[in-house]
KOLBADO-247062 format. One record per atom (N, C-alpha, C): residue number from 1; residue in one letter; atom name; z, x, y. Coordinates in steps of 0.2 Angstrom, whole numbers, plus 2048, in hexadecimal, padded with zeros to 3 digits. Atoms other than C-alpha are relative to their C-alpha. Layout:
! residues N
<NUM "A" "CA" <Z X Y>>,
...
END
This chain:
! residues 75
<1 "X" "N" <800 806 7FD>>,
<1 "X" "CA" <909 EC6 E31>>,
<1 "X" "C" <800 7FA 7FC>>,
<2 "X" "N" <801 806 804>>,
<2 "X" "CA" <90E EB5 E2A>>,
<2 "X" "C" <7FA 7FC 804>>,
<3 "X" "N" <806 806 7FE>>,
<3 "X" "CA" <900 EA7 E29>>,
<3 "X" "C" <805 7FA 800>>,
<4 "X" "N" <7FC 807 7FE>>,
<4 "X" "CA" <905 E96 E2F>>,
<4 "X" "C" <801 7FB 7F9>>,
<5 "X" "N" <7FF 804 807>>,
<5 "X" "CA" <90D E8A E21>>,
<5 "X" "C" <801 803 7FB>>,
<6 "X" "N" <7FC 7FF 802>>,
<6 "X" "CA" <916 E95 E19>>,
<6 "X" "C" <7F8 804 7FA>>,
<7 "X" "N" <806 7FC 803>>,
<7 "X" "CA" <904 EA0 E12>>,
<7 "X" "C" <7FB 7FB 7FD>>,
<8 "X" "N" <808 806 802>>,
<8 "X" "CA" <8F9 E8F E0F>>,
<8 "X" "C" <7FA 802 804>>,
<9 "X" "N" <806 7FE 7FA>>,
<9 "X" "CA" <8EF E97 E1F>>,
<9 "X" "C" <7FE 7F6 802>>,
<10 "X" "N" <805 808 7FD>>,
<10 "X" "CA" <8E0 E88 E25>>,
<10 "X" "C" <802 7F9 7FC>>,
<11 "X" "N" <801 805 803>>,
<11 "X" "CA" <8E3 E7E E15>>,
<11 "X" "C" <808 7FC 7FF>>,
<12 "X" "N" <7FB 802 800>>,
<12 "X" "CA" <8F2 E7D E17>>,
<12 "X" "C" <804 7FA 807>>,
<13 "X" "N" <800 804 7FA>>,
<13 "X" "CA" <8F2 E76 E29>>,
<13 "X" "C" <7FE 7FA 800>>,
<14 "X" "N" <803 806 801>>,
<14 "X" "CA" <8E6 E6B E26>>,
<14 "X" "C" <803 7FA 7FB>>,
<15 "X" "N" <7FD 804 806>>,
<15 "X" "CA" <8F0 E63 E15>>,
<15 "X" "C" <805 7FC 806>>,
<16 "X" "N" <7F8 801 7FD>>,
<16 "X" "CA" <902 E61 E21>>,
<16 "X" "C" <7FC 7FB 808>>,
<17 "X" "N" <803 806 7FA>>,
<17 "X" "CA" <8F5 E59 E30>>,
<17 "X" "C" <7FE 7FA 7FE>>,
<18 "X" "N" <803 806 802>>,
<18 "X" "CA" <8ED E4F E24>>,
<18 "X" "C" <807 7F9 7FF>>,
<19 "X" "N" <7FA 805 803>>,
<19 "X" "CA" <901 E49 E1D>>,
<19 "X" "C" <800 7FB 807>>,
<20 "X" "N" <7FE 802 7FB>>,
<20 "X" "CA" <906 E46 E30>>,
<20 "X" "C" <7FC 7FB 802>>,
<21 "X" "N" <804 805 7FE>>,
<21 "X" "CA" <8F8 E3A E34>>,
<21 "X" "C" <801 7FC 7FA>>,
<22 "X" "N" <7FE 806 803>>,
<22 "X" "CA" <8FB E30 E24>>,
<22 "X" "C" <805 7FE 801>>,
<23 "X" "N" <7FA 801 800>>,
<23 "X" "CA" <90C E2F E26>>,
<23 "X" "C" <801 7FC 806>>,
<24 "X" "N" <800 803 7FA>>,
<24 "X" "CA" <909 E29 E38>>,
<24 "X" "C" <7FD 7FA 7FF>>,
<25 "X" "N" <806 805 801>>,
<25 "X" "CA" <8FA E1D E34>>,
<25 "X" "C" <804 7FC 7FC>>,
<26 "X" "N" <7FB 805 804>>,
<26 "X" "CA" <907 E15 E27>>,
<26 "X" "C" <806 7FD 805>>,
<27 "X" "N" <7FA 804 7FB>>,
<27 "X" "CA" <916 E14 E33>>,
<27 "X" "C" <7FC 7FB 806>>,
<28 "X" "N" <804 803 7F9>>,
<28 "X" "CA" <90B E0C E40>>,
<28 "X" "C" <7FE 7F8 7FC>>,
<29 "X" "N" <802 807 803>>,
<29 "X" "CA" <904 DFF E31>>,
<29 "X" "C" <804 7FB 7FF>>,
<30 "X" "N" <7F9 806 802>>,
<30 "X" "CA" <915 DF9 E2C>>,
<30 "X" "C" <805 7FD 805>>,
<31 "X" "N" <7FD 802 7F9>>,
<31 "X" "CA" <91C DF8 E3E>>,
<31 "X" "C" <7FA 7F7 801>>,
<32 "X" "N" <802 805 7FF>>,
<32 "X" "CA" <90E DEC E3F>>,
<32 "X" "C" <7FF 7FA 7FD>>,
<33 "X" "N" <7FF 806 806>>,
<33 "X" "CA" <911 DE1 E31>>,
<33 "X" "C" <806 800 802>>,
<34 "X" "N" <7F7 801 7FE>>,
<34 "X" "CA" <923 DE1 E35>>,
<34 "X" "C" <7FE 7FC 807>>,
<35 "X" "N" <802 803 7FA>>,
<35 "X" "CA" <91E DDC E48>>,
<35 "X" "C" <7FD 7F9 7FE>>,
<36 "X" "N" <806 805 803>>,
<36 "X" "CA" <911 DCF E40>>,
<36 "X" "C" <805 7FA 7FB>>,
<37 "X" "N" <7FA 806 808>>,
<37 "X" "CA" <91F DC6 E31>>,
<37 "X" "C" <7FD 801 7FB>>,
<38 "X" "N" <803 802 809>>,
<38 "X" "CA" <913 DC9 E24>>,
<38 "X" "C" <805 802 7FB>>,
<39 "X" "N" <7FC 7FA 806>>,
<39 "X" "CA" <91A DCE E14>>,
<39 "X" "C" <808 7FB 7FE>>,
<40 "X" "N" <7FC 806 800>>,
<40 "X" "CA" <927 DC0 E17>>,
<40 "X" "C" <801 7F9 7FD>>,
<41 "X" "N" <801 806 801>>,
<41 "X" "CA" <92B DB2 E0D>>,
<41 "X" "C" <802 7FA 803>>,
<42 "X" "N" <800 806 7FD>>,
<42 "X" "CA" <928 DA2 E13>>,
<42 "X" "C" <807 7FC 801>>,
<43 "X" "N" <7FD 805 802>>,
<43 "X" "CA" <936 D96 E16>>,
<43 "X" "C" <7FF 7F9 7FB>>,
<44 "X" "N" <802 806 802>>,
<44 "X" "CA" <92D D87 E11>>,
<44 "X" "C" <7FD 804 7F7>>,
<45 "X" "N" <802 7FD 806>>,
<45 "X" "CA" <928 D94 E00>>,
<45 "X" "C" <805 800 7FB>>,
<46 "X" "N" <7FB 7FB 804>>,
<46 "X" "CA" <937 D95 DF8>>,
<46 "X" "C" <803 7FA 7FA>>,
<47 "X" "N" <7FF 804 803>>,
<47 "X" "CA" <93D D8D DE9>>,
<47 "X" "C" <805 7FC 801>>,
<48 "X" "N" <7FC 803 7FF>>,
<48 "X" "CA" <94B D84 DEF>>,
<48 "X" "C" <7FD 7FA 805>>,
<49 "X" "N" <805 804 7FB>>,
<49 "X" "CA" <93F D7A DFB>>,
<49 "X" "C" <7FD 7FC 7FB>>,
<50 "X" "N" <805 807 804>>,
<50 "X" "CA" <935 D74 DEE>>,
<50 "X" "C" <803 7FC 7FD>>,
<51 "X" "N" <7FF 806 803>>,
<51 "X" "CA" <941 D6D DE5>>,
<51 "X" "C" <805 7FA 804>>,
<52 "X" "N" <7FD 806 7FC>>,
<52 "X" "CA" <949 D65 DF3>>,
<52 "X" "C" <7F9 7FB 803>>,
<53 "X" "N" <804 803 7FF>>,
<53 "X" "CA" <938 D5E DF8>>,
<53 "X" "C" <7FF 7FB 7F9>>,
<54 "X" "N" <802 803 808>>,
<54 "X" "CA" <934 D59 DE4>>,
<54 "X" "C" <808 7F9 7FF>>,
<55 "X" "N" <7FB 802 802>>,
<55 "X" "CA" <946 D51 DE5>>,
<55 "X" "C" <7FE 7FA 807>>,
<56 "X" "N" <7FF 805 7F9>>,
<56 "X" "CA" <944 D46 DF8>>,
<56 "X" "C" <7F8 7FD 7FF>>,
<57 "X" "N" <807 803 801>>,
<57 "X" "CA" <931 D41 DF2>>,
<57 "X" "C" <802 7FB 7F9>>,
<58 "X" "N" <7FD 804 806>>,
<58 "X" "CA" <93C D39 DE1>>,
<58 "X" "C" <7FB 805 7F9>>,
<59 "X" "N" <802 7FC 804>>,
<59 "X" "CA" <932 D45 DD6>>,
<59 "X" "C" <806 804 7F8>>,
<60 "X" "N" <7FB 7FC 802>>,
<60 "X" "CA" <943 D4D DCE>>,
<60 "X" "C" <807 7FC 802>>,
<61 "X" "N" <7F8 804 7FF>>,
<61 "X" "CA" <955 D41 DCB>>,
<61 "X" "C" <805 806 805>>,
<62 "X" "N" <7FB 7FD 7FE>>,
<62 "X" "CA" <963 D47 DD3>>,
<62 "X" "C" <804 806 7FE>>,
<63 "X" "N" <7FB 7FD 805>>,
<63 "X" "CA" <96C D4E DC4>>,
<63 "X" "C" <7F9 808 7FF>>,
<64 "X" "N" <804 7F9 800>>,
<64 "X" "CA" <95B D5A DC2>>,
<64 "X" "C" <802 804 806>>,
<65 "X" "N" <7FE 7FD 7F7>>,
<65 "X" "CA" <95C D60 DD6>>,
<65 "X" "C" <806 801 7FE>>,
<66 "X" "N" <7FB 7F9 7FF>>,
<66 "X" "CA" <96E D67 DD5>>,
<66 "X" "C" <7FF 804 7F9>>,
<67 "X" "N" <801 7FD 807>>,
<67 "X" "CA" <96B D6C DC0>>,
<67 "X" "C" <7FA 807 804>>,
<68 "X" "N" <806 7FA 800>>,
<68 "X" "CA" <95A D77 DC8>>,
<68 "X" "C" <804 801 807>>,
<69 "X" "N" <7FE 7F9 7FC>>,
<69 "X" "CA" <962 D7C DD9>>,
<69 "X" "C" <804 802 7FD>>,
<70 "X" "N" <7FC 7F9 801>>,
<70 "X" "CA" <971 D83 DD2>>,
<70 "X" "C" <7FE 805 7FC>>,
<71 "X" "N" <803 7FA 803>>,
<71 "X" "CA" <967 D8D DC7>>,
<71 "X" "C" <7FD 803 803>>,
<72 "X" "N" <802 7FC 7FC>>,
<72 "X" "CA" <95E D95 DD5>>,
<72 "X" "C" <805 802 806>>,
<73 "X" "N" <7FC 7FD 7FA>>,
<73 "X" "CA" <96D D98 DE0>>,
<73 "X" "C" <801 803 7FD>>,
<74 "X" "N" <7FC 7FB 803>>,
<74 "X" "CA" <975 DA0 DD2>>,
<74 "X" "C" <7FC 807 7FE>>,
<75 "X" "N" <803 7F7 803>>,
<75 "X" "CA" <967 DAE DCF>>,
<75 "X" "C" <801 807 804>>,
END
């Protein structure tokens, strides 16, 4: 007679129950942060933002604002 799990018997059961509820408990986590936005960067975060704020506040010429954004489009 085979034992269940391929001859692991109870501890084996026990191991492959325990997998299937983490693996579930995880997909359920990430469904909810996905659903939620976390984990998302912000529009208003992004470097190209700052230096168009840093450039419309006069903080930064003209000739720096396109010299830094083209460096960051081109990465």
């Amino acid at each position: 007679m085979m034992n269940s799990m391929l001859g692991f018997g109870s501890v084996g059961m026990f191991v492959w129950m325990l997998l299937r509820w983490i693996i579930l408990l995880t997909g359920i986590y990430v469904m909810i942060r996905l659903i939620r936005g976390e984990g998302k960067v912000k529009q208003d975060d992004t470097a190209i933002n700052v230096v168009r704020e840093r450039y419309a506040r006069g903080e930064i010429t003209e000739n720096e604002y396109f010299k830094i954004s083209n460096k960051l489009q081109h990465k």
